[in-house]
Structure formats: C-alpha cells, structure tokens
C-alpha positions in Angstrom: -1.6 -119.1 5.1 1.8 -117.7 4.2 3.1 -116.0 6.9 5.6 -114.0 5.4 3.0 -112.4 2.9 0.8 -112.4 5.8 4.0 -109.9 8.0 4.3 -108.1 4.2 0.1 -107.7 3.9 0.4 -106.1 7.5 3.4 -103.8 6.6 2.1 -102.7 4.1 -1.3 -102.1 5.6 0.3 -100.4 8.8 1.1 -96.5 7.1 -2.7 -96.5 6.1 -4.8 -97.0 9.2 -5.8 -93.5 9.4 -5.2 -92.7 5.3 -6.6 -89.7 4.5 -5.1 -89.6 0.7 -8.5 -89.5 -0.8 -11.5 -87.7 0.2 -13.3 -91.3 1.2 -10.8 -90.8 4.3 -12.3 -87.9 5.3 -16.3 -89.0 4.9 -17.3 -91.0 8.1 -15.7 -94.0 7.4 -15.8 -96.0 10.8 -12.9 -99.0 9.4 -10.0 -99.6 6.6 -11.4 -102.4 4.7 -8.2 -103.6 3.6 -9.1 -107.2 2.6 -9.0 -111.0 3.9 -8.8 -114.2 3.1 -5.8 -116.9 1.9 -2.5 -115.1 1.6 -1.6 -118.1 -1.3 -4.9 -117.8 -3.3 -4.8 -118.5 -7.2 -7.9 -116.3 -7.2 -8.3 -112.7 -6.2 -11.8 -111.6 -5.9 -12.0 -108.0 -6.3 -15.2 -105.7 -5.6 -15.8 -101.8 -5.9 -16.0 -100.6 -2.2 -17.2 -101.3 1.4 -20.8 -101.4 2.1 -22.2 -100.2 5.8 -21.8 -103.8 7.2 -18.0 -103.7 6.2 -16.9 -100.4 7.1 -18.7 -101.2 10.4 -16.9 -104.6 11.0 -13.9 -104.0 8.8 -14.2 -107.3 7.0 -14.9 -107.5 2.8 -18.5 -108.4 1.2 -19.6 -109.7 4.8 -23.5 -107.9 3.9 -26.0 -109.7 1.5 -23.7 -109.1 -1.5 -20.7 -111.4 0.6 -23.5 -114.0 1.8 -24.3 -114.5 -2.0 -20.8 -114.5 -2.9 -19.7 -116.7 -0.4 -22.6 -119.6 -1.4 -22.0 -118.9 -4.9 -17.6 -120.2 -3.8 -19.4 -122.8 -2.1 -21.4 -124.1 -5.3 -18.1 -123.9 -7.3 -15.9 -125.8 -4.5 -14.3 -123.2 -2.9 -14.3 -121.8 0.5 -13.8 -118.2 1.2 -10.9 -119.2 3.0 -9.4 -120.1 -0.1 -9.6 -116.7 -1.9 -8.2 -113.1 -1.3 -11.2 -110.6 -1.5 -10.6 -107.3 -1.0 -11.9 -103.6 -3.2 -10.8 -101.6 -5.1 -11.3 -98.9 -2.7 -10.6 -99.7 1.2 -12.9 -96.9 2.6 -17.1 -96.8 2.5 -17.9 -94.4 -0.1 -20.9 -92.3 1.1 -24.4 -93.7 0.4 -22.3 -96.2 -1.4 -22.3 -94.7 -4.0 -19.7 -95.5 -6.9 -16.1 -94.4 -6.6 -14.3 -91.7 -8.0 -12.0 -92.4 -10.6 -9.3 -90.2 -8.2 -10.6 -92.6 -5.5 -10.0 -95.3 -6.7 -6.8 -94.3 -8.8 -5.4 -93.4 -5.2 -6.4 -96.0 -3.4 -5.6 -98.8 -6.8 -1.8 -97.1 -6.0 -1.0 -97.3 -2.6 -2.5 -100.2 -1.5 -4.4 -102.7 -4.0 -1.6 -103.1 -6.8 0.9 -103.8 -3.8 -1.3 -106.5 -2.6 -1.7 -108.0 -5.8 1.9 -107.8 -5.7 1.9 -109.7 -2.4 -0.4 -112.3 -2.8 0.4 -113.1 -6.8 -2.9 -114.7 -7.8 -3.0 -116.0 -10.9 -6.5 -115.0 -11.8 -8.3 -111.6 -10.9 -12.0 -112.0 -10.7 -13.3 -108.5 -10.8 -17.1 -107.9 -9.2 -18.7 -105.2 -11.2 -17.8 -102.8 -13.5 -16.7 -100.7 -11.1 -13.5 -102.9 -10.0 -12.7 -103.3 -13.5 -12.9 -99.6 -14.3 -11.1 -99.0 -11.2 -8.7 -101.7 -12.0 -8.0 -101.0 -15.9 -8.4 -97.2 -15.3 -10.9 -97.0 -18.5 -14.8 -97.0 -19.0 -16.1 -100.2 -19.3 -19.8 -102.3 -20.2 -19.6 -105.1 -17.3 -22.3 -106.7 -20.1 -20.1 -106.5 -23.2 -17.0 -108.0 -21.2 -18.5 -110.6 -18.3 -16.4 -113.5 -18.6 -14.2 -113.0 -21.2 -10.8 -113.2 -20.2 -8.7 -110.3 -20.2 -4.6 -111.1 -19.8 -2.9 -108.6 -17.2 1.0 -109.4 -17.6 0.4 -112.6 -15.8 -2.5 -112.5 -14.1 -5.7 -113.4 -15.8 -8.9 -111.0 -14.8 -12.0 -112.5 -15.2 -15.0 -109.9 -15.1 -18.1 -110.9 -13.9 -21.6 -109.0 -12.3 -21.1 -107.8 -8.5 -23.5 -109.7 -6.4 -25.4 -107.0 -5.3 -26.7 -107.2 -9.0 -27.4 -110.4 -9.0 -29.5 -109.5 -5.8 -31.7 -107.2 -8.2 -31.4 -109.4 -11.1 -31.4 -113.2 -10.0 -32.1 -114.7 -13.5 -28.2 -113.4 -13.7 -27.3 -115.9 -11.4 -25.9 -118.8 -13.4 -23.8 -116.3 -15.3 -22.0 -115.5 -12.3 -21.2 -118.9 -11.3 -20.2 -119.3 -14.5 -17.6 -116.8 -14.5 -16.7 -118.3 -11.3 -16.0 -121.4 -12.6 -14.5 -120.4 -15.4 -11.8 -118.5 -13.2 -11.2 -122.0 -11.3 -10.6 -123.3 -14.8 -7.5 -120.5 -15.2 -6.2 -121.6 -12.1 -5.0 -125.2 -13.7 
C-alpha cells in the first residue's frame, strides 16, 4: 500500500463525506462508498453502484455480488487485496436501481476519474454495462463488447458481466473469469 496515494485517496475523499452534488445524496444513503483495496493495483475493478450491504457497511461489492467476485480473483490468482474496486457512483441508488446518466456523470467527475488518477492502473475492468456506460458516457451492449479490449489513453478497460448477473445467469460464469484473466494478461 502506497501511502502517499493512500494521504491523496483520503484528501480527495475528505470534501465529499456529506456530498449532496447528485440527487443519490439526498435518497437515504446511510455511507459514501468510496472504494478499497491496493493503492498500487495494475487492475481497477469498477462496478455500477452500492448495494444495501455496502451502503450499510461502506465497503465495495461486500454482498453476494463481492463474494462471487472475490472467489472468481481467487480462481485467477489474485486477492482482493491486490485490486482497487470501487463504482462508478459512491452512493446506493434507491431500490438499486440503475444510475442516472447525471449521476453518474457527477459522481464519474468529482471523485472516480481523480482516483483513477491516483491509483494509475493499467487495466480497468468494468462490471456491467452500467460502469462502462457511466465510464465512456455512451450507451452500450455489455454482450456485444465483453472482453474486448477497449484503449483509454493508457489504461486498458476490459468489460465484462457484473456478478450479480452471473448470479442469475451461472452458465456465464467462465466468461467472466475469462475476462478476468484476460485483464491479468494486460497487466504484463
């Protein structure tokens, strides 16, 4: 852990503990789910938005979508610990449902480009098409792009299906350890 990034991650999370820039401030979030894991990682994992069991405990995909997730690191050699994973929006949407594009525009602005900034992984692994949309700011088929690379000045993204999908749909599975692996592959 970098503890400089770690002092620039906190700084730059400090303004924002009470944001109310969006509405999602505003609509009984109970924490800022900013992110967590290695300050150094090669891989950002990016997902759409808090579920009830992270806005309760403030901590990224730590529900049955993060307990797939995190076996799914396992399988392809990695510990949680060695990733960033964070949203693209920090507070619970309602019902979680999807974000709005001025959601997550806002929230994409003041707080995730800057922790990209911070953290410079070299690949983005995007959960969903929701993080990608929110990411790349246009509509997109998570089906038509899953695992095909797309180059973001430096950074590599690497879409693949949110694991909340794979819940619902676990003949999907190997795809997403696939995609998994294939972002390990960009780290080299």
């Amino acid at each position: 852990m970098n503890t400089e990034k770690k002092l620039l991650l906190n700084e730059l999370y400090e303004p924002y503990q009470h944001c109310t820039n969006c509405p999602l401030g505003t609509l009984g979030r109970t924490n800022i789910v900013f992110g967590e894991g290695d300050t150094n990682a090669k891989i950002m994992f990016i997902g759409e938005g808090p579920g009830q069991q992270e806005d309760e405990q403030g901590r990224p995909f730590i529900g049955r979508s993060g307990q797939l997730l995190t076996r799914v690191l396992e399988t392809a050699g990695l510990k949680r610990s060695d990733v960033f994973i964070t949203n693209i929006v920090k507070c619970r949407p309602p019902k979680n449902r999807k974000p709005f594009p001025n959601e997550s525009k806002t929230c994409k602005q003041l707080l995730l480009l800057k922790q990209i900034g911070i953290i410079k992984p070299q690949v983005i692994c995007t959960l969903g098409a929701a993080a990608l949309e929110g990411l790349l700011e246009q509509p997109i088929r998570i089906t038509q792009v899953r695992g095909r690379p797309i180059e973001l000045g430096k950074i590599t993204i690497i879409p693949t299906y949110h694991p909340a999908y794979i819940l619902r749909n676990a003949k999907e599975l190997p795809q997403l350890l696939k995609d998994i692996m294939l972002a390990i592959r960009h780290t080299k």
